[in-house]
N, C-alpha and C positions, 0 to 999 in steps of 0.2 A: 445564431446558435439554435440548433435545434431542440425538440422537445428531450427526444434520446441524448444529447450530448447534455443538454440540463439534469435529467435523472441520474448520471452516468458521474457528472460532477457531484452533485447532492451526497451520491453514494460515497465517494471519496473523501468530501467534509464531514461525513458522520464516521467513517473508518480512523480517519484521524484525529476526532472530537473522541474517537473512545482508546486512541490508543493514549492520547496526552491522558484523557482522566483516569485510565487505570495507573499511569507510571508517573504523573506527575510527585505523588510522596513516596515512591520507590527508592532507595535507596543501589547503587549499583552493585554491591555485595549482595542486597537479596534480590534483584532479577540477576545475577549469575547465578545463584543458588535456585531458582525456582524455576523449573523445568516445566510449569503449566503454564506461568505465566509468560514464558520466554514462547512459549505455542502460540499463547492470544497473539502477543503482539506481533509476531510471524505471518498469522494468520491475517491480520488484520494489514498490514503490510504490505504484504503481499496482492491484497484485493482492492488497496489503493494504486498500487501497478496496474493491474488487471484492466481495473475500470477506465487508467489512463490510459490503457492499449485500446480500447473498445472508443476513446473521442472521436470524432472526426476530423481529418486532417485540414478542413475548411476551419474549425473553431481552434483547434492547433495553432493555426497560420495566426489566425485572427489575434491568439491568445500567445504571442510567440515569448513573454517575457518568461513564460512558466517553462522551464527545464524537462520540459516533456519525455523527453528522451531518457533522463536522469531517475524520473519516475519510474516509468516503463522498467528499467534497466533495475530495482531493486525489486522488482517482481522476479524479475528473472533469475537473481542471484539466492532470493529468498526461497522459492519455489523449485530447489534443486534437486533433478531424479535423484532417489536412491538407487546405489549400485548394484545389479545384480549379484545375488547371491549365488554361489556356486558350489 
């Protein structure tokens, strides 16, 4: 594994170490209600995709039990264009 592909995971276990600690005593009535909160954790989400886009496919390989793909793929849904307005 590389240096970059260690920073890269680093950054994904702290994205995820903050999305548990904000919502772990959240109740599901208030992140529906809460439109800043429902941003973080979006945001944070999101950039735990990102950074799984940015592994490389040698530590990928290496690391094949993790859902890579899975990951990847809520980036994508999280990170949705807004539709032009017309």
């Amino acid at each position: 594994m590389t240096d970059k592909d260690r920073a890269l995971i680093a950054r994904m276990l702290d994205f995820s170490r903050r999305i548990q600690r904000r919502i772990s005593s959240v109740s599901l009535d208030k992140f529906l209600t809460d439109i800043d909160l429902q941003d973080m954790i979006l945001y944070a989400v999101g950039h735990v995709g990102e950074n799984a886009n940015l592994v490389s496919d040698d530590t990928k390989e290496a690391h094949s039990d993790i859902l890579w793909h899975a990951v990847i793929g809520i980036r994508n849904r999280v990170f949705i264009p807004m539709p032009t307005l017309t």
